[in-house]
LOTORMI-607374 format. One line per 8 residues: their letters; for each residue y, z, x of N, C-alpha, C, O. Coordinates in steps of 0.05 Angstrom, whole numbers, plus 5000, padded with zeros to 4 digits. Layout:
// residues N
a> Y Z X Y Z X Y Z X Y Z X | ...
This chain:
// residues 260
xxxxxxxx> 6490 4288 7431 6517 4294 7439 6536 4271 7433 6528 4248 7439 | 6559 4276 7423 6579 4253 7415 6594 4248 7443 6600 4267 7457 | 6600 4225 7452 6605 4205 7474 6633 4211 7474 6645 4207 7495 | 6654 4223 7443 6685 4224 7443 6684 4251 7444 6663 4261 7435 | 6710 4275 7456 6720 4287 7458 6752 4290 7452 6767 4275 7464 | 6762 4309 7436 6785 4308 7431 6799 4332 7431 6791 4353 7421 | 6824 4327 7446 6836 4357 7464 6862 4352 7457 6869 4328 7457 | 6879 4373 7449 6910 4377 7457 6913 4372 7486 6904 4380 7507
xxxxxxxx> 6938 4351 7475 6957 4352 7495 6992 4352 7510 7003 4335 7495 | 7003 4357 7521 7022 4350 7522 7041 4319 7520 7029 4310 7501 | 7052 4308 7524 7057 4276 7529 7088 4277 7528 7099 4288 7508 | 7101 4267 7549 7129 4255 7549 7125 4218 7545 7109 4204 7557 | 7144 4212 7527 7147 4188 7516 7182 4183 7515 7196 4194 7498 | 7190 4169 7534 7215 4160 7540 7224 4190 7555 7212 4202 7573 | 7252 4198 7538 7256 4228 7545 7244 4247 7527 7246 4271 7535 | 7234 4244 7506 7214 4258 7489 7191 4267 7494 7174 4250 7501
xxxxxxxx> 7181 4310 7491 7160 4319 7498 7152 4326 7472 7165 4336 7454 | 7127 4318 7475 7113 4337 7447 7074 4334 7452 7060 4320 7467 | 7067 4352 7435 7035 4361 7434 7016 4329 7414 7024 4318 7394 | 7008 4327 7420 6980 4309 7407 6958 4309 7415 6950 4310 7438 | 6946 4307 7395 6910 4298 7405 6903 4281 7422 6914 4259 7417 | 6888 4281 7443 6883 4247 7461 6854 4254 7462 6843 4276 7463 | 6841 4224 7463 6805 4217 7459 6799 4216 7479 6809 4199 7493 | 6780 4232 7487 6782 4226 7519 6735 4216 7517 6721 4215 7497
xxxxxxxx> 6731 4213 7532 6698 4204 7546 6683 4228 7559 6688 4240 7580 | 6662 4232 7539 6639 4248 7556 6630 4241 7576 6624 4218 7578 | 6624 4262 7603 6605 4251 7623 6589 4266 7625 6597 4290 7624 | 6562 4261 7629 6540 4280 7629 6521 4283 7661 6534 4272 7679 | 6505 4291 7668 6478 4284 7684 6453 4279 7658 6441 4292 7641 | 6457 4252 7669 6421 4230 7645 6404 4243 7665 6406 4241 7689 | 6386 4258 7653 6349 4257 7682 6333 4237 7667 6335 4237 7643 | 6319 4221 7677 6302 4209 7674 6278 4214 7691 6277 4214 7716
xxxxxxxx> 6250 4220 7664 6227 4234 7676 6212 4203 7658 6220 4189 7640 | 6186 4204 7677 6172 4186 7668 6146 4193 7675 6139 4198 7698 | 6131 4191 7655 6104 4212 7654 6102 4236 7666 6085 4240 7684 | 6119 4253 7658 6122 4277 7664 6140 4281 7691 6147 4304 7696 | 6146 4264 7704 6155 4273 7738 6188 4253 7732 6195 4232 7722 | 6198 4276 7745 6233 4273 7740 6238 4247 7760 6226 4253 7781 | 6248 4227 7762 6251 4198 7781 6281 4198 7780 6287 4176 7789 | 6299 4209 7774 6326 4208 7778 6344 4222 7761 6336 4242 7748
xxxxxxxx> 6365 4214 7760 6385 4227 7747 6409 4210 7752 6417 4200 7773 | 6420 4208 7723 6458 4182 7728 6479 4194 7720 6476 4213 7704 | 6506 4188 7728 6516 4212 7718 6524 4187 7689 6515 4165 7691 | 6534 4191 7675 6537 4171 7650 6554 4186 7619 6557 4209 7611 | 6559 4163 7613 6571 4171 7578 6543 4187 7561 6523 4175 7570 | 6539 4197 7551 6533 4196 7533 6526 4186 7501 6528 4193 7478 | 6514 4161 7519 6512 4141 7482 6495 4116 7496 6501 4106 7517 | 6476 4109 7482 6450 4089 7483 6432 4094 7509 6428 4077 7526
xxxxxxxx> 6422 4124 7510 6415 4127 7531 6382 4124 7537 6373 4135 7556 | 6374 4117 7529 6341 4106 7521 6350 4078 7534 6343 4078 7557 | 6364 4052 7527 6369 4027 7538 6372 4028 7570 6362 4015 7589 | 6395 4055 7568 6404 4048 7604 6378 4063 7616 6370 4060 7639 | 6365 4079 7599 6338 4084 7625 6323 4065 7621 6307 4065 7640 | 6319 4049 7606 6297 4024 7608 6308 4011 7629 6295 4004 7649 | 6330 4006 7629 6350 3977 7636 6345 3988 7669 6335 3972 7686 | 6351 4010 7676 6358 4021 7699 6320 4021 7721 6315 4019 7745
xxxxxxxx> 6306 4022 7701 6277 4025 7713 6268 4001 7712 6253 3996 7730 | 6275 3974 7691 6270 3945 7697 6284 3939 7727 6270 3931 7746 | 6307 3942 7728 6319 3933 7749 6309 3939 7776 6315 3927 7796 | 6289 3967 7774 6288 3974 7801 6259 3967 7802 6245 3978 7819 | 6245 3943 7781 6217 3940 7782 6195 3961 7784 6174 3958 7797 | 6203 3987 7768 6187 4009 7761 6170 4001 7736 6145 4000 7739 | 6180 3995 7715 6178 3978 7695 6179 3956 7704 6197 3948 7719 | 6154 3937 7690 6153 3906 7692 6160 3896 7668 6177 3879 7664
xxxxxxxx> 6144 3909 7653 6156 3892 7618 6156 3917 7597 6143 3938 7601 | 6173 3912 7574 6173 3923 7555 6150 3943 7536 6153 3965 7526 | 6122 3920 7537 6102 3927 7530 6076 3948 7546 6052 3954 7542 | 6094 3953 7564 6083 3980 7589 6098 3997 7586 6102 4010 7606 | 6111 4003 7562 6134 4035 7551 6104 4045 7533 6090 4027 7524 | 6099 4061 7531 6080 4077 7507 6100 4092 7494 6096 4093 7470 | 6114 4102 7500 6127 4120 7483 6158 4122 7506 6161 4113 7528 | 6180 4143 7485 6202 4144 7493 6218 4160 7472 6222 4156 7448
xxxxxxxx> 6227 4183 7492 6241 4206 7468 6264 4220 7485 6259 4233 7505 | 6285 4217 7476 6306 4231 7476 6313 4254 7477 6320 4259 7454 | 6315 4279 7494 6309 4301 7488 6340 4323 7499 6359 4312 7510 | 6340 4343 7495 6358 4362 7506 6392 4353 7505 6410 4349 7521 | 6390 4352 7474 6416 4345 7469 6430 4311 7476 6453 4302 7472 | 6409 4302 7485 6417 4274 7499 6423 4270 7526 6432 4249 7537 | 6418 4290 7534 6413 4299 7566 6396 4294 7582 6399 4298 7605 | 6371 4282 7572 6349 4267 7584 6324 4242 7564 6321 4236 7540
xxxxxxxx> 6314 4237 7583 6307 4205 7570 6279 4216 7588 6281 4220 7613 | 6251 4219 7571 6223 4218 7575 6206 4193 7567 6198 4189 7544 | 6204 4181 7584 6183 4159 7589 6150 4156 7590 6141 4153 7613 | 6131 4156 7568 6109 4150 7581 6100 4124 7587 6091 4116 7566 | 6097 4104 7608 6089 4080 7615 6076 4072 7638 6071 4089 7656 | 6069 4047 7639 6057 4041 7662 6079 4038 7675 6101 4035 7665 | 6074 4039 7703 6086 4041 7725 6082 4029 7746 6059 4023 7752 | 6107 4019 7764 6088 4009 7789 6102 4037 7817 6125 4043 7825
xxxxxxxx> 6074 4048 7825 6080 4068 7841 6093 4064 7865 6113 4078 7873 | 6081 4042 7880 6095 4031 7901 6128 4038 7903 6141 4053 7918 | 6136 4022 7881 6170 4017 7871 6181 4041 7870 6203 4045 7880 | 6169 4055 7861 6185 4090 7844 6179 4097 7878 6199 4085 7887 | 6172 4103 7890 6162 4113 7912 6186 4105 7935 6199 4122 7948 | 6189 4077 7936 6201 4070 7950 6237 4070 7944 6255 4070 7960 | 6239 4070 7913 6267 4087 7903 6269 4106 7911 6293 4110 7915 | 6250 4129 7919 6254 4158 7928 6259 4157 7951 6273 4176 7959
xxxxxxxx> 6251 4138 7968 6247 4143 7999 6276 4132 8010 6288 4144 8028 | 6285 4110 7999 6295 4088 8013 6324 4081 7992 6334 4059 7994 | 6333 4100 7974 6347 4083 7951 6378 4097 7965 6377 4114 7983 | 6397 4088 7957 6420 4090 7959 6436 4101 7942 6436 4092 7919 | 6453 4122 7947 6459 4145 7926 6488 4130 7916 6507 4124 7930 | 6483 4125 7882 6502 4111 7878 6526 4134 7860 6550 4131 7856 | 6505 4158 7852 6538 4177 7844 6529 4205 7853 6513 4214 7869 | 6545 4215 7839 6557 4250 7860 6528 4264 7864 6522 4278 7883
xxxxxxxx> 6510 4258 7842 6489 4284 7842 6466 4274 7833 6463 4251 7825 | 6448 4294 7837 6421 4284 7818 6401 4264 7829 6398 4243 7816 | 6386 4271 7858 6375 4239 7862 6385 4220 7850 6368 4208 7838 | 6409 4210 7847 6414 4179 7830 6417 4161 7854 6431 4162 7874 | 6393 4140 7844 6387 4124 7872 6390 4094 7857 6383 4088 7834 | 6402 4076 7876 6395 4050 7872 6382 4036 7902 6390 4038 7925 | 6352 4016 7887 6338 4006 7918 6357 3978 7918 6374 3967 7904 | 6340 3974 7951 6343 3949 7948 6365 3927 7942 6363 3906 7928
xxxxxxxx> 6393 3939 7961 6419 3919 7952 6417 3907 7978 6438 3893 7980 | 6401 3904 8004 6398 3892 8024 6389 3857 8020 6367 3850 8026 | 6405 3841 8011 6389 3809 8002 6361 3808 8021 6341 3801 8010 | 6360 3813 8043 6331 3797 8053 6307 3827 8043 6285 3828 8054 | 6315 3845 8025 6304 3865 8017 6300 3865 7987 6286 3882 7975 | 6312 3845 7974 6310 3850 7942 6280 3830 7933 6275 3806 7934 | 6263 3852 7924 6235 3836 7916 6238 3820 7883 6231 3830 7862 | 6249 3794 7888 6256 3780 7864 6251 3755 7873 6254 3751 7898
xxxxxxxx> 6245 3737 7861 6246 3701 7852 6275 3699 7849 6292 3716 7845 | 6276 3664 7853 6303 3652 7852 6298 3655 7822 6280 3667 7811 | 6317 3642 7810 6331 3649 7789 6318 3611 7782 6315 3597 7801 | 6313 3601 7758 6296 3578 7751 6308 3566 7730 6305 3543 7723 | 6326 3587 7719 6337 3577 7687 6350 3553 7690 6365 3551 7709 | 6345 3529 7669 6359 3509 7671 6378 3508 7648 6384 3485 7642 | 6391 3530 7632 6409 3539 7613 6430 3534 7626 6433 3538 7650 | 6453 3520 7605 6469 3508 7614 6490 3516 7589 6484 3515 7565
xxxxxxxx> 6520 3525 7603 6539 3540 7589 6566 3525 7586 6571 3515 7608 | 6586 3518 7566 6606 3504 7565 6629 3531 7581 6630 3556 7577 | 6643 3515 7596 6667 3540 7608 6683 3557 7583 6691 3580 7578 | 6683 3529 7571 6711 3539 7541 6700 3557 7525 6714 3574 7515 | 6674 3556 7520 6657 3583 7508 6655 3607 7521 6655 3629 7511 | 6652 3602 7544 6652 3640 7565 6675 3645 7564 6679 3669 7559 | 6705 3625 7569 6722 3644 7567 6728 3649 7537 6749 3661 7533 | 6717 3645 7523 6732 3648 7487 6711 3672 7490 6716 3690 7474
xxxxxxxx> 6690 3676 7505 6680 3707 7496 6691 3722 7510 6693 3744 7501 | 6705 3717 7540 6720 3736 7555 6736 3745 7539 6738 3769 7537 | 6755 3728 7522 6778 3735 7519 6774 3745 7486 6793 3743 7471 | 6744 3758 7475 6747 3768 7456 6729 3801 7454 6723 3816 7436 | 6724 3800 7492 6704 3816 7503 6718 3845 7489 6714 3849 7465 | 6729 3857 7500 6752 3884 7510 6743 3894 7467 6726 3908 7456 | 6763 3878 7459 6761 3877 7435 6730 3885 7414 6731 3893 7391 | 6711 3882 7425 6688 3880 7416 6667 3916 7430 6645 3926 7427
xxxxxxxx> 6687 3921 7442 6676 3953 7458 6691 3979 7445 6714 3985 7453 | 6680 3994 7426 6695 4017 7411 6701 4038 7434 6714 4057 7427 | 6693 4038 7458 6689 4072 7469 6715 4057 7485 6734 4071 7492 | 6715 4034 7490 6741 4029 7513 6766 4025 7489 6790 4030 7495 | 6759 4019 7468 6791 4015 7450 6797 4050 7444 6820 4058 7439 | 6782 4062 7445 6788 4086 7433 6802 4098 7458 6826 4105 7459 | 6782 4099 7480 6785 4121 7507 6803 4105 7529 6816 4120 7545 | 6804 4074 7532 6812 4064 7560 6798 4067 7585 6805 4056 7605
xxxxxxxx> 6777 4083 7583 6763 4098 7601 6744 4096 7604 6731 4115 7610 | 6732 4071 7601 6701 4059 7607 6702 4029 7613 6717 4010 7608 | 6673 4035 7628 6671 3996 7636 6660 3991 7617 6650 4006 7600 | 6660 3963 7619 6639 3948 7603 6626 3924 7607 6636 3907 7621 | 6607 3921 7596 6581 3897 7588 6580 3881 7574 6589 3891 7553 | 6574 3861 7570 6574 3846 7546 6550 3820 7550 6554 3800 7564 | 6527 3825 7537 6503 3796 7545 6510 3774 7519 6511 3778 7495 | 6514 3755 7532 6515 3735 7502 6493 3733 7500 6480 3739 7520
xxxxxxxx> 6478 3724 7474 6455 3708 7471 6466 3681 7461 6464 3661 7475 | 6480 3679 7430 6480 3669 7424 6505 3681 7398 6507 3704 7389 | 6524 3653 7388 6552 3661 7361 6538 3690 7346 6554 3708 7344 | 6525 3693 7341 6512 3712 7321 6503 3736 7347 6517 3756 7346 | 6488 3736 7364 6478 3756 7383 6489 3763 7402 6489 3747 7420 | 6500 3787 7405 6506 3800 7434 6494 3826 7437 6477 3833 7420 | 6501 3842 7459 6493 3868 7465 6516 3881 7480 6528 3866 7495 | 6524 3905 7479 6547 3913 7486 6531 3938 7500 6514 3953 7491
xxxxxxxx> 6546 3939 7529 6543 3966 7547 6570 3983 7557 6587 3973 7572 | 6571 4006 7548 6595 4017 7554 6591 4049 7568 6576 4066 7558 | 6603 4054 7589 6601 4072 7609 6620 4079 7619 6640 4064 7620 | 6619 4108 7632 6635 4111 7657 6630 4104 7683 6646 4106 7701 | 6604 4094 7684 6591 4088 7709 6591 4056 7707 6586 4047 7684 | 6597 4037 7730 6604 4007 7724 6568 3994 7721 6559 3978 7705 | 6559 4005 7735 6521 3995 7744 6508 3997 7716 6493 3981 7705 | 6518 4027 7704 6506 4030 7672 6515 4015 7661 6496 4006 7648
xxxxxxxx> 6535 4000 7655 6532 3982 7634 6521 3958 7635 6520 3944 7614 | 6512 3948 7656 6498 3922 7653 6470 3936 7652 6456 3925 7634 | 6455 3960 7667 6427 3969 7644 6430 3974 7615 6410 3973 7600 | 6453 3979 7606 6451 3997 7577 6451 3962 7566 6430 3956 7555 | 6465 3948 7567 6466 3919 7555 6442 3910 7552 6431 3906 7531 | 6430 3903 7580 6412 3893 7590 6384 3912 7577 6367 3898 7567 | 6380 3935 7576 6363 3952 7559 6359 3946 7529 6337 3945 7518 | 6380 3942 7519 6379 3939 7488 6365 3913 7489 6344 3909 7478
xxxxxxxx> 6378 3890 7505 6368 3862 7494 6337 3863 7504 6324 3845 7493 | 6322 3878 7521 6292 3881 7534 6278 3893 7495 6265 3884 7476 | 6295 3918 7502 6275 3928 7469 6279 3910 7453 6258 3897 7451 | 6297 3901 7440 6306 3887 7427 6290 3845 7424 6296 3826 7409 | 6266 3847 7449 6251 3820 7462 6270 3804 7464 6259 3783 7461 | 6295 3799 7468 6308 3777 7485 6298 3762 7497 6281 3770 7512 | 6301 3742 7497 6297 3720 7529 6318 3709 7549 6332 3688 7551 | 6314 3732 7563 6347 3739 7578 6355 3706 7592 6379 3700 7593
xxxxxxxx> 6334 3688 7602 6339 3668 7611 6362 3654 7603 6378 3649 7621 | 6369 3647 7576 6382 3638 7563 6415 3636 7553 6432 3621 7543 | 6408 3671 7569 6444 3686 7565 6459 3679 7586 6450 3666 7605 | 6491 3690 7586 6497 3705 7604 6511 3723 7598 6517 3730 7575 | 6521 3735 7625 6529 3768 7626 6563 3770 7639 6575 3763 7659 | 6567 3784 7615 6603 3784 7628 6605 3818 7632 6592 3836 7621 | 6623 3818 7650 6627 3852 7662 6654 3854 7660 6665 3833 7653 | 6673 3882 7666 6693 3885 7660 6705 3879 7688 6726 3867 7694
xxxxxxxx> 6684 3893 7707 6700 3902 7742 6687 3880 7762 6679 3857 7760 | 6688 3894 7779 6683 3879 7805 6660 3866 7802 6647 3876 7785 | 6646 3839 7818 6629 3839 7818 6615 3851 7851 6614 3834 7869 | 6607 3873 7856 6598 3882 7873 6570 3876 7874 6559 3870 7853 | 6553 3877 7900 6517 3873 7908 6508 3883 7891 6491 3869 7881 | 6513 3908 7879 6490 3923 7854 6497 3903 7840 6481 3884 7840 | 6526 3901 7824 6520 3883 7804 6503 3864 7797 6491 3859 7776 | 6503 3852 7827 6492 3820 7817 6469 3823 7835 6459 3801 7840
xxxxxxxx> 6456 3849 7847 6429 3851 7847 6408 3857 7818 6385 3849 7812 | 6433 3877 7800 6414 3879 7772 6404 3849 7761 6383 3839 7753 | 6430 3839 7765 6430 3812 7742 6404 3791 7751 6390 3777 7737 | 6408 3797 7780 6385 3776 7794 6350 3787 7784 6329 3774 7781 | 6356 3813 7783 6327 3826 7780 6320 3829 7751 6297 3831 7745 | 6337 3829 7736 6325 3819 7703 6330 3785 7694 6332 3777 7670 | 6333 3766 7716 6329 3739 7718 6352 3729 7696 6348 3712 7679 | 6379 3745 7700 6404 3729 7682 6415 3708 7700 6425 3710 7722
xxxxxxxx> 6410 3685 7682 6417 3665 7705 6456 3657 7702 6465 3636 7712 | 6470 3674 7690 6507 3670 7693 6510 3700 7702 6493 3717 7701 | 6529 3701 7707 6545 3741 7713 6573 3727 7728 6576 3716 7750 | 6596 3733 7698 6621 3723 7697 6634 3759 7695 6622 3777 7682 | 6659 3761 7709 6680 3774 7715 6703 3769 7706 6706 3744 7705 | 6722 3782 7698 6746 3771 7705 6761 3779 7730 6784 3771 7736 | 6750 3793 7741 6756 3799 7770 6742 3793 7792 6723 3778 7786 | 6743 3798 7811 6737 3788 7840 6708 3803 7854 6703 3827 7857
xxxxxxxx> 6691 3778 7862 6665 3781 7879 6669 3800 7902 6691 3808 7908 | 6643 3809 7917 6653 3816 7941 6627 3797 7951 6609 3786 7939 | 6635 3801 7983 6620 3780 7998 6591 3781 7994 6576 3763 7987 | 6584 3812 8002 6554 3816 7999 6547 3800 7968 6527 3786 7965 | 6559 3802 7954 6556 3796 7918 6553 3772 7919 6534 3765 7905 | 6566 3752 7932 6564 3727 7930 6539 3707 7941 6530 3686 7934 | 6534 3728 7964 6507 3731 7994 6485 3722 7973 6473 3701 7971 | 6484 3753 7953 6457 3749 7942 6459 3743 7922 6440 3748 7908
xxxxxxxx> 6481 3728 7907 6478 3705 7878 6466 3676 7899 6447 3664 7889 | 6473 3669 7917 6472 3647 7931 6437 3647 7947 6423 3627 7951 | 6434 3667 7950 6401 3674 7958 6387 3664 7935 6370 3646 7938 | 6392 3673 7916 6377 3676 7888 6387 3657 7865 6381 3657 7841 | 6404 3641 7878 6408 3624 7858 6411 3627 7834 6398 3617 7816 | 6438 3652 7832 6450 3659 7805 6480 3649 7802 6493 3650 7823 | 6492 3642 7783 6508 3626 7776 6531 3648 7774 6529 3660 7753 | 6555 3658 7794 6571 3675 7801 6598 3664 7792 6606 3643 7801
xxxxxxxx> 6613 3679 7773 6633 3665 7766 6655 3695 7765 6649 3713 7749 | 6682 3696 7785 6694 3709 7776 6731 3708 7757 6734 3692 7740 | 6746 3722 7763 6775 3701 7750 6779 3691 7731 6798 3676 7726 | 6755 3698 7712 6748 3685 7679 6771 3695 7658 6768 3708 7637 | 6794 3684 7670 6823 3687 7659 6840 3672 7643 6861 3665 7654 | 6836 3666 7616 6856 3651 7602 6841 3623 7607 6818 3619 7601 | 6863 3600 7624 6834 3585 7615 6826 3562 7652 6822 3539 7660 | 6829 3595 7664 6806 3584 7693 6786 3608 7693 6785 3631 7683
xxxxxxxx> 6773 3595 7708 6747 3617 7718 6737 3598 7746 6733 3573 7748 | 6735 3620 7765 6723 3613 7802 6699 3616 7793 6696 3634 7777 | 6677 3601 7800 6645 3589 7809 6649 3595 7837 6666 3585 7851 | 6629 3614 7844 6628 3615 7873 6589 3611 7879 6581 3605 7902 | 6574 3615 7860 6544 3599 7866 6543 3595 7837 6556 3605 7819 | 6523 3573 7838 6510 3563 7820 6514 3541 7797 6499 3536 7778 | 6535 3530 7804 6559 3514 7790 6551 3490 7775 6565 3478 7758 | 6523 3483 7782 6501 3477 7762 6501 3480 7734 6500 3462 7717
xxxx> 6502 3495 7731 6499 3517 7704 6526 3521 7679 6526 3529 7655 | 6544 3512 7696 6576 3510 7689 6585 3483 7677 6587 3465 7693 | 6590 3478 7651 6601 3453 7651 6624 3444 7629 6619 3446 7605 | 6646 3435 7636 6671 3430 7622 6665 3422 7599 6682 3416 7583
């Protein structure tokens, strides 16, 4: 299924009415089944949807590594994402029981945004980032996402690796795009240690619970933390930067990692 849609419309421009085309964003229900048994559903764009179900099942430690996927197929128009892999049952189990409904429908659950509840390690990376470089990617981020230049109407992701490497996540859902990012660079063998991760919106607890649980040791904003968010960058010793505006950016943990 194509991710753009395009509809007549009306539009007043100054005192002028007239008809045009406008691009508007698919939203779908993603199911994600994994060895046969359905484990959720997101509501999401339509486009890299194999990444955000990897990205989305690393994060919740269903999946441990890459090399525990056996297979992976796309099916029903792009409407679902089939998984055969190892698994850890405990986890999937405890997503069902205990997870937190993060959109309208579809078991869509996220575990584990409680800090003395998130089963993760501190964060170890001793990768070290110049400021003047995160913001020269902030400020070439927006630019580098086709579904938001086209639509206006999506968040986005962006993992640096490296001048030559990035990964781009783009959604209607803010949580999907740091899996769909974060998914590609897993298939793709990344060594996420090394990066960091810029977002379009808030940094809210999911946020910077994903980032903590696929071990990204930066997650820069140009907008504003919330408390819990800061709670568990500061638990976990992830390097929280929001305000990444022209040429400041707020460090609120990890400031280590940051250097002029």
């Amino acid at each position: 299924m194509e991710p753009l849609f395009t509809t007549q419309i009306l539009k007043y421009k100054g005192k002028d009415l007239f008809t045009c085309d406008d691009t508007l964003v698919r939203e779908i229900k993603l199911e994600i089944f994994i060895n046969d048994e359905k484990v959720g559903a997101l509501m999401a764009t339509p486009v890299d949807e194999q990444a955000l179900a990897v990205g989305y099942l690393m994060s919740e430690n269903i999946i441990a590594k890459v090399s525990d996927i056996k297979s992976m197929e796309t099916k029903d128009d792009g409407m679902s994402v089939h998984i055969k892999a190892k698994i850890d049952k405990e986890n999937l189990a405890k997503l069902n029981a205990e997870g937190v409904v993060i959109s309208g429908c579809g078991r869509a659950h996220t575990a584990n945004i409680d800090p003395q509840s998130i089963e993760a390690s501190k964060i170890t990376s001793e990768a070290k980032f110049n400021k003047d470089e995160i913001l020269k990617q902030m400020s070439e981020f927006y630019t580098q996402c086709d579904l938001y230049e086209k639509t206006g109407c999506v968040h986005t992701a962006k993992l640096f690796v490296d001048k030559d490497t990035f990964f781009i996540g783009e959604d209607i859902a803010q949580h999907n795009t740091i899996d769909k990012a974060l998914g590609k660079a897993r298939l793709a063998g990344v060594e996420l240690s090394k990066c960091f991760l810029m977002v379009s919106g808030r940094l809210s607890s999911e946020m910077v619970a994903k980032a903590v649980m696929h071990k990204i040791p930066v997650l820069i904003s140009r907008t504003a933390p919330t408390c819990l968010g800061v709670m568990i960058a500061r638990k976990f010793d992830l390097t929280l930067c929001g305000f990444a505006r022209g040429e400041n950016i707020n460090i609120y943990s990890g400031e280590n990692r940051i250097n002029g």
